[in-house]
N, CA, C and O atoms as a Tinker XYZ file with bonds, in Angstrom:
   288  protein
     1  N    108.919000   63.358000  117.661000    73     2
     2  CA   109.268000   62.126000  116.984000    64     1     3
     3  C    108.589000   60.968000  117.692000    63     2     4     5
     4  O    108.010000   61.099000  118.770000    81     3
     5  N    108.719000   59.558000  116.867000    73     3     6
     6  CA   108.202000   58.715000  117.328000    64     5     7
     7  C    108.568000   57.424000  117.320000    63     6     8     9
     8  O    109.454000   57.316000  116.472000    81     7
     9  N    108.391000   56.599000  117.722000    73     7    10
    10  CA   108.650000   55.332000  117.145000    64     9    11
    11  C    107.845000   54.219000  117.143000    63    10    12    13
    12  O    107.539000   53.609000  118.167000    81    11
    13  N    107.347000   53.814000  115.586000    73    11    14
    14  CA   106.308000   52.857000  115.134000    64    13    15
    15  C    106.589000   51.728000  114.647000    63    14    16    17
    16  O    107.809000   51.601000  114.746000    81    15
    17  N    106.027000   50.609000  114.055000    73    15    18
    18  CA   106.115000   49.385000  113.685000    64    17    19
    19  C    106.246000   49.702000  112.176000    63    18    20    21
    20  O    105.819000   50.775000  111.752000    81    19
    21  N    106.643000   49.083000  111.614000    73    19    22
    22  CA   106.894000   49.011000  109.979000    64    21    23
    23  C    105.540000   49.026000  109.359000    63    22    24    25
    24  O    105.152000   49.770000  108.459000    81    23
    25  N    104.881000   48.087000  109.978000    73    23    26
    26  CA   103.397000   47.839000  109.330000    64    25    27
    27  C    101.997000   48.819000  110.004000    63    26    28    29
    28  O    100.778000   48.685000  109.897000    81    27
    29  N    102.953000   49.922000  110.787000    73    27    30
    30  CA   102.247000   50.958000  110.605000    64    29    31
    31  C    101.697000   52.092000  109.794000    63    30    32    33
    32  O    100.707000   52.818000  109.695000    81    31
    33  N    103.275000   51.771000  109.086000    73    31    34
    34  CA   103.410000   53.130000  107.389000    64    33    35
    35  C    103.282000   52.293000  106.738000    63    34    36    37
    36  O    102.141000   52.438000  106.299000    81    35
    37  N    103.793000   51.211000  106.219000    73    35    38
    38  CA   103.705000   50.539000  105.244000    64    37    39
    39  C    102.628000   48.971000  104.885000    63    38    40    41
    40  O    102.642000   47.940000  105.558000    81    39
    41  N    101.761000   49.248000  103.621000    73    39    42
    42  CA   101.251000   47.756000  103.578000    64    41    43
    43  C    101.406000   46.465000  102.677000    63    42    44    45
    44  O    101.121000   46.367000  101.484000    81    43
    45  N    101.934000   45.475000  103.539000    73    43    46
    46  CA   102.547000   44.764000  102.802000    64    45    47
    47  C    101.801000   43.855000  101.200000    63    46    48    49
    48  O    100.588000   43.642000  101.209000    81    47
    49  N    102.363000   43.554000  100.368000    73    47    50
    50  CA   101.422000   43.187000   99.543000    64    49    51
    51  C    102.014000   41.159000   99.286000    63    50    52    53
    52  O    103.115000   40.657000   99.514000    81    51
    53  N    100.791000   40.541000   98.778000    73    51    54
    54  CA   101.190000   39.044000   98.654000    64    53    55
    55  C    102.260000   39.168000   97.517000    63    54    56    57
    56  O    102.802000   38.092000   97.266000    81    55
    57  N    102.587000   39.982000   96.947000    73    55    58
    58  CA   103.668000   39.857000   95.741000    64    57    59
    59  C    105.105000   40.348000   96.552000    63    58    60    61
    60  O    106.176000   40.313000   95.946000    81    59
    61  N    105.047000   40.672000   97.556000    73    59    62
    62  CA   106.258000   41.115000   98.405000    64    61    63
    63  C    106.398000   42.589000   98.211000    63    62    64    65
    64  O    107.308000   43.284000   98.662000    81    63
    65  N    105.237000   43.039000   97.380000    73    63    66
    66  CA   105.690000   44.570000   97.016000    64    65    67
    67  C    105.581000   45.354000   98.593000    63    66    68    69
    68  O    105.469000   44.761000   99.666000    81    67
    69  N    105.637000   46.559000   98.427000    73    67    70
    70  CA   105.404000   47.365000  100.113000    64    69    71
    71  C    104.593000   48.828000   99.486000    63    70    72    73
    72  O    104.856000   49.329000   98.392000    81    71
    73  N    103.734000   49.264000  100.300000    73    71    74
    74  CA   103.034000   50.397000   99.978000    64    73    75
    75  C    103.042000   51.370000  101.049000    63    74    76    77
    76  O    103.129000   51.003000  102.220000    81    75
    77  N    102.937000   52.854000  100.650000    73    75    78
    78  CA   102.936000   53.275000  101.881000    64    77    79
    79  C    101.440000   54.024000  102.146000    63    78    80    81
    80  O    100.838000   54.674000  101.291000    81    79
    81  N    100.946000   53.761000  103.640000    73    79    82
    82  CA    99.903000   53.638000  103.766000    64    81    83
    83  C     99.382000   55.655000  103.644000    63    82    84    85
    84  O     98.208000   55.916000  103.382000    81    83
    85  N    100.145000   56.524000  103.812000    73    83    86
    86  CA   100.293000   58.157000  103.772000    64    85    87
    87  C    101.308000   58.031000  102.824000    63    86    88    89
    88  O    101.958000   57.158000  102.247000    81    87
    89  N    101.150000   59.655000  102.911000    73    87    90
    90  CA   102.427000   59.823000  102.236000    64    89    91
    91  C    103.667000   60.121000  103.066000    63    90    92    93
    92  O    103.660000   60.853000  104.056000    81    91
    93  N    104.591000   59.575000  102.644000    73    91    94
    94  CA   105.939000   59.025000  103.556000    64    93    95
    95  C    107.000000   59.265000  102.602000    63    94    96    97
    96  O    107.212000   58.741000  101.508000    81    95
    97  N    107.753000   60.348000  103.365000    73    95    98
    98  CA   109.055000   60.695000  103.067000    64    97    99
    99  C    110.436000   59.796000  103.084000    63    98   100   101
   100  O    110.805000   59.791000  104.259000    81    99
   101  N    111.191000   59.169000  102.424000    73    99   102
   102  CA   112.407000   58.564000  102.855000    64   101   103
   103  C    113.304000   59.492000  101.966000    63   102   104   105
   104  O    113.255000   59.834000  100.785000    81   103
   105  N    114.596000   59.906000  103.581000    73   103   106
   106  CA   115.482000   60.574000  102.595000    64   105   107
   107  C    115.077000   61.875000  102.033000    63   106   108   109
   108  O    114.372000   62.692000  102.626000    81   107
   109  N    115.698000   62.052000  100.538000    73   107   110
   110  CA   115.048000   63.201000   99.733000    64   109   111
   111  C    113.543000   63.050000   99.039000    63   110   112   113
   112  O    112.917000   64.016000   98.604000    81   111
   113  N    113.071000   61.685000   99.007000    73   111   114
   114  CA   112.317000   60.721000   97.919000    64   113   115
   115  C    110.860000   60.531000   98.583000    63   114   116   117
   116  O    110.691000   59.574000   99.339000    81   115
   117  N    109.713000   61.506000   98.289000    73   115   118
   118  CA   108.693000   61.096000   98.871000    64   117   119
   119  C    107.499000   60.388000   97.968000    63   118   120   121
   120  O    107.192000   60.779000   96.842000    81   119
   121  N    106.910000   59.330000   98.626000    73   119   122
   122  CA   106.335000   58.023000   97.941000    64   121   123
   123  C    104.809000   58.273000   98.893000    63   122   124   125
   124  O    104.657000   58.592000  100.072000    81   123
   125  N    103.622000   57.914000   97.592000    73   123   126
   126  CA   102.540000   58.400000   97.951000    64   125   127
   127  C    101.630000   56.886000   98.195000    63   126   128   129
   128  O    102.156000   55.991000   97.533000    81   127
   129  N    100.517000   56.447000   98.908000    73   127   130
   130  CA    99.320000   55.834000   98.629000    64   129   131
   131  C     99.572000   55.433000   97.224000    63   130   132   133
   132  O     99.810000   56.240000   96.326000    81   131
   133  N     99.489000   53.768000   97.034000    73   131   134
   134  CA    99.146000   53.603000   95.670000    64   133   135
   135  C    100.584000   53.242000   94.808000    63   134   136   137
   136  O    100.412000   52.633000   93.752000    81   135
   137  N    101.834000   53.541000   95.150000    73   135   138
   138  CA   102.719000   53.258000   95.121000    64   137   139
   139  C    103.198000   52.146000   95.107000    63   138   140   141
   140  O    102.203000   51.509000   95.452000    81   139
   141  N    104.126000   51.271000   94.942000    73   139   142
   142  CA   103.994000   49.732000   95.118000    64   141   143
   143  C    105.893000   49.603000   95.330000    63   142   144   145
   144  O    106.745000   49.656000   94.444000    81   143
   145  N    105.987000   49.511000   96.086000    73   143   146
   146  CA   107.677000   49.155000   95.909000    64   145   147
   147  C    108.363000   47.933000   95.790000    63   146   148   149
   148  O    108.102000   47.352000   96.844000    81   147
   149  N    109.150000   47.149000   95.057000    73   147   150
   150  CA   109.478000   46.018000   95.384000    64   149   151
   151  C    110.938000   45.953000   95.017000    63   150   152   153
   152  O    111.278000   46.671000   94.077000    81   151
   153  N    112.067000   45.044000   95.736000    73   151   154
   154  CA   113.360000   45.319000   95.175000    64   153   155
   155  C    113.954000   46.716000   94.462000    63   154   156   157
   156  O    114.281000   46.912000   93.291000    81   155
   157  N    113.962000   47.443000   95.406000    73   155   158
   158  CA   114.338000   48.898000   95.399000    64   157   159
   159  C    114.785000   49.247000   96.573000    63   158   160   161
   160  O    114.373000   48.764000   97.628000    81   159
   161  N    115.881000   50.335000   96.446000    73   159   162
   162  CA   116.627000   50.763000   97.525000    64   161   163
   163  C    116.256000   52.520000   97.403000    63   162   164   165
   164  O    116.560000   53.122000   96.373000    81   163
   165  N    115.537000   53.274000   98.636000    73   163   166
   166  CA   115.349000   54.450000   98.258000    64   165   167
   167  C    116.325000   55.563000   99.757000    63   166   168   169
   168  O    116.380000   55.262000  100.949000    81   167
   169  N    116.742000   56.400000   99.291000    73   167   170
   170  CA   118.044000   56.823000   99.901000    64   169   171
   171  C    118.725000   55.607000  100.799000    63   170   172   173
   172  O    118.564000   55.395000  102.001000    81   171
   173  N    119.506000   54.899000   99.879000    73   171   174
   174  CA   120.132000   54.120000  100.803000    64   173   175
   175  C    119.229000   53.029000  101.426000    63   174   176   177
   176  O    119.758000   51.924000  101.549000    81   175
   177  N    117.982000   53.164000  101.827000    73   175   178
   178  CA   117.268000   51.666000  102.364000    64   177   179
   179  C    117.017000   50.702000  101.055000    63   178   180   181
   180  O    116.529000   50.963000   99.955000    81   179
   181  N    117.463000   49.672000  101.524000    73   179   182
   182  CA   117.226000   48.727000  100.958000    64   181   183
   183  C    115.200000   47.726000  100.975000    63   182   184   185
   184  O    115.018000   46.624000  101.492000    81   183
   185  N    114.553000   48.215000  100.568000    73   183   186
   186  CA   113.336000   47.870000  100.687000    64   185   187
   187  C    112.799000   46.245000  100.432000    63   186   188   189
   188  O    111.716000   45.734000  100.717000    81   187
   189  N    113.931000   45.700000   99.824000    73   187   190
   190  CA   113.888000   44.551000   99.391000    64   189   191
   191  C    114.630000   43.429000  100.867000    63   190   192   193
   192  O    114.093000   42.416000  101.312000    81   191
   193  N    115.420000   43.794000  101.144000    73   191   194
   194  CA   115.696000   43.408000  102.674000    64   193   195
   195  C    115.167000   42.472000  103.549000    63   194   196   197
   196  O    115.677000   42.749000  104.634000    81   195
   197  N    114.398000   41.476000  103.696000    73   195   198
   198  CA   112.955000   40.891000  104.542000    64   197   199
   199  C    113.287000   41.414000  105.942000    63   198   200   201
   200  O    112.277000   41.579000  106.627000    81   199
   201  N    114.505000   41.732000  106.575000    73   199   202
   202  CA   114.878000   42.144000  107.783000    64   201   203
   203  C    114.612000   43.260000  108.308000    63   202   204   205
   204  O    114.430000   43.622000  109.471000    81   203
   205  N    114.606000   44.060000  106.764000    73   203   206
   206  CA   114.427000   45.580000  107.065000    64   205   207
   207  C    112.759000   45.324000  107.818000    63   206   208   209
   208  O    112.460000   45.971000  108.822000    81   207
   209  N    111.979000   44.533000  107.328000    73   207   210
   210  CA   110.688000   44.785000  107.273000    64   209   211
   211  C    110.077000   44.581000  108.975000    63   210   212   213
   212  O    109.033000   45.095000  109.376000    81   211
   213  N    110.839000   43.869000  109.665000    73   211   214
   214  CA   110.754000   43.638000  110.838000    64   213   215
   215  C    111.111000   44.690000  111.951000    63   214   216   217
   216  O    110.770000   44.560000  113.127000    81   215
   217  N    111.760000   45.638000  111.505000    73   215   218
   218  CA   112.460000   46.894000  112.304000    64   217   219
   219  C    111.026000   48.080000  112.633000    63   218   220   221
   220  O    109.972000   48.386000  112.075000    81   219
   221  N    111.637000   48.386000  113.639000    73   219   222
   222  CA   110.648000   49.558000  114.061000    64   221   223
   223  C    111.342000   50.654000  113.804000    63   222   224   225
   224  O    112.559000   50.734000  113.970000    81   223
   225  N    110.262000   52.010000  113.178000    73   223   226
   226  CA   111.056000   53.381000  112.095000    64   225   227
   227  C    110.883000   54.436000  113.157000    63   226   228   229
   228  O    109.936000   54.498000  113.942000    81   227
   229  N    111.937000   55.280000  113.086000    73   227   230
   230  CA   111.147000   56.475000  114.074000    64   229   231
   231  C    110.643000   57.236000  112.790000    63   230   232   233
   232  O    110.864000   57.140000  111.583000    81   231
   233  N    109.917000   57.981000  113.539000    73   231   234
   234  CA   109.084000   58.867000  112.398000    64   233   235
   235  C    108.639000   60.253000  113.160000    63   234   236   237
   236  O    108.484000   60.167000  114.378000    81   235
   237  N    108.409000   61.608000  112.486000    73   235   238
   238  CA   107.775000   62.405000  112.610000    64   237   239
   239  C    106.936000   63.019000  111.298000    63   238   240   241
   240  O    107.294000   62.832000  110.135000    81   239
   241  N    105.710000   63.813000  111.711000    73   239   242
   242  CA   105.007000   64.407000  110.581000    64   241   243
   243  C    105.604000   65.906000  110.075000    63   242   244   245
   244  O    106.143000   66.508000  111.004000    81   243
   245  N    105.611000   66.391000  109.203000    73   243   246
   246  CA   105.599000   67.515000  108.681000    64   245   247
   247  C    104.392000   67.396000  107.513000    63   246   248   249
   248  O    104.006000   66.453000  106.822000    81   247
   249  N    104.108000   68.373000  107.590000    73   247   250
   250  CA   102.298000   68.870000  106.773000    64   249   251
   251  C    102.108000   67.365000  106.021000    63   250   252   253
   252  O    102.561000   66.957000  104.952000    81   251
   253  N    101.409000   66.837000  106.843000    73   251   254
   254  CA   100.806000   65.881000  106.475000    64   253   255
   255  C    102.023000   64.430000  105.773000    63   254   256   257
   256  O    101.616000   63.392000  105.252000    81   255
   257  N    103.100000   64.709000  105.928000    73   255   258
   258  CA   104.494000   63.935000  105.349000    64   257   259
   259  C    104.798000   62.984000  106.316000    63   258   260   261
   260  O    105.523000   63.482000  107.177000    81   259
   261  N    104.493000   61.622000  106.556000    73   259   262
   262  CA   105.296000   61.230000  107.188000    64   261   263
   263  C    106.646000   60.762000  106.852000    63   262   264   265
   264  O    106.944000   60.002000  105.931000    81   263
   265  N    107.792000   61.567000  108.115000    73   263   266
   266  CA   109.389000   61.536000  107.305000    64   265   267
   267  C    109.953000   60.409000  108.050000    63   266   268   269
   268  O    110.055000   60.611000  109.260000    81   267
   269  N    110.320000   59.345000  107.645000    73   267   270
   270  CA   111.334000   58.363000  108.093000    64   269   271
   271  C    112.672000   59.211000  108.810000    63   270   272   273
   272  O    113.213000   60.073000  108.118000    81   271
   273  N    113.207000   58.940000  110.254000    73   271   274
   274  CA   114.180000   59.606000  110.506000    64   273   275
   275  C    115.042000   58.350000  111.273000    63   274   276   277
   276  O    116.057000   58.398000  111.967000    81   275
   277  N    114.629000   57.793000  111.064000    73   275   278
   278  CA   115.585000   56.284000  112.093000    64   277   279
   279  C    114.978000   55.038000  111.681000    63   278   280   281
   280  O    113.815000   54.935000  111.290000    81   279
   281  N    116.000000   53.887000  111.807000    73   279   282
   282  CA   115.321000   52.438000  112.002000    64   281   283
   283  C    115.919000   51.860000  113.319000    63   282   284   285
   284  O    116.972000   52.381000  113.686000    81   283
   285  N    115.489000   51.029000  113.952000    73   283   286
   286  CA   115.631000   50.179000  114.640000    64   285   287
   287  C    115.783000   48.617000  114.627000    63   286   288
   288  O    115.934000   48.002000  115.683000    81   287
């Protein structure tokens, strides 16, 4: 496991949307490149949050998945 910056997995967009930069697991719910999230809550995170966006995620890989397993 690890622990990274938000704006390591994710890139932020000028519309406030969030992208994820791999593909990244949250929860049961995995979200690919190209994706765009905005005001959405996916298992329980609130993505819309501006606070959330400041937190550092732990993370580990599985085949090529990066899985969200913590925030900070």
């Amino acid at each position: 496991m690890a622990r990274v910056t938000f704006d390591s997995i994710f890139l932020r967009h000028t519309d406030g949307s969030i992208e994820p930069r791999q593909k990244t697991r949250v929860g049961g719910v995995t979200i690919s490149p190209g994706v765009r999230i905005k005001n959405t809550s996916i298992s329980g995170i609130d993505f819309s949050n501006p606070q959330f966006l400041g937190h550092e995620l732990e993370i580990k890989t599985e085949e090529d998945v990066v899985v969200i397993t913590g925030i900070y």
